[in-house]
C-alpha positions as CSV (number, residue, x, y, z in Angstrom):
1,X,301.0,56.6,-74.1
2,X,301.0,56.6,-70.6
3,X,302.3,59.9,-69.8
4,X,300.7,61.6,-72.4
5,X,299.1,65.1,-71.7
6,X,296.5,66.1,-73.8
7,X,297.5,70.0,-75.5
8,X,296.2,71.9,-78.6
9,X,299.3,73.0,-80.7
10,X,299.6,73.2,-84.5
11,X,302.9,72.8,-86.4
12,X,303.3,74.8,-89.9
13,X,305.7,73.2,-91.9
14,X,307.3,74.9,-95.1
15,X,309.1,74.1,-97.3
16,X,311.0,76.4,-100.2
17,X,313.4,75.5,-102.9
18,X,316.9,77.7,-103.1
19,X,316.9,80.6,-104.6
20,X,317.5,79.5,-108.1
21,X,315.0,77.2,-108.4
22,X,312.3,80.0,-107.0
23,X,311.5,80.8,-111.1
24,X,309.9,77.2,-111.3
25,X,307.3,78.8,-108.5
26,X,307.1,75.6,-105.7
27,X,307.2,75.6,-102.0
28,X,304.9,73.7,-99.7
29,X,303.1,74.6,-96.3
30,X,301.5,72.0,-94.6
31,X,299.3,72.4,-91.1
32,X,299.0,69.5,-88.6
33,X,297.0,69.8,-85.2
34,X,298.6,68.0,-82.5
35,X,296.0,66.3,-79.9
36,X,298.9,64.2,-78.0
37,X,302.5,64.3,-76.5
38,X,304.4,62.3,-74.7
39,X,307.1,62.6,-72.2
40,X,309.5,62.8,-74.9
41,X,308.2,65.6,-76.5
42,X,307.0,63.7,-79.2
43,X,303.8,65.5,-80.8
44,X,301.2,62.7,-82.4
45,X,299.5,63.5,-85.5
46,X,296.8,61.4,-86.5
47,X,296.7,60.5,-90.4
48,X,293.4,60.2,-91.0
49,X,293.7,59.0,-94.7
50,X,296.1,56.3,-93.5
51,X,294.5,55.9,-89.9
52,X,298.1,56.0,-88.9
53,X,299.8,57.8,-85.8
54,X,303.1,59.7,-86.4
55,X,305.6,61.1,-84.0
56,X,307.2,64.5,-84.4
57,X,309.8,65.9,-82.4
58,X,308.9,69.7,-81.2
59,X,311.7,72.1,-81.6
């Protein structure tokens, strides 16, 4: 993690079945607060239940 810059971003992520499964009521939304990217655009989201690092690519 050399080049990584420090930023404050959060990523909503949502999730919906199609239209003919929306009768069964699901979707998802999830929130995670990026503290770390790298020079690859790659945001870093700390798991905390898993104390784990993941990468996400930003769109």
């Amino acid at each position: 993690l050399e080049s990584a810059v420090e930023e404050h971003i959060v990523l909503e992520l949502e999730s919906a079945p199609p239209a003919s499964r929306r009768e069964a009521g699901f979707s998802s939304t999830s929130q995670y607060e990026c503290s770390v990217t790298d020079s690859e655009n790659k945001c870093w989201v700390l798991m905390s239940e898993a104390m784990e690092l993941h990468a996400m690519m930003l769109q």
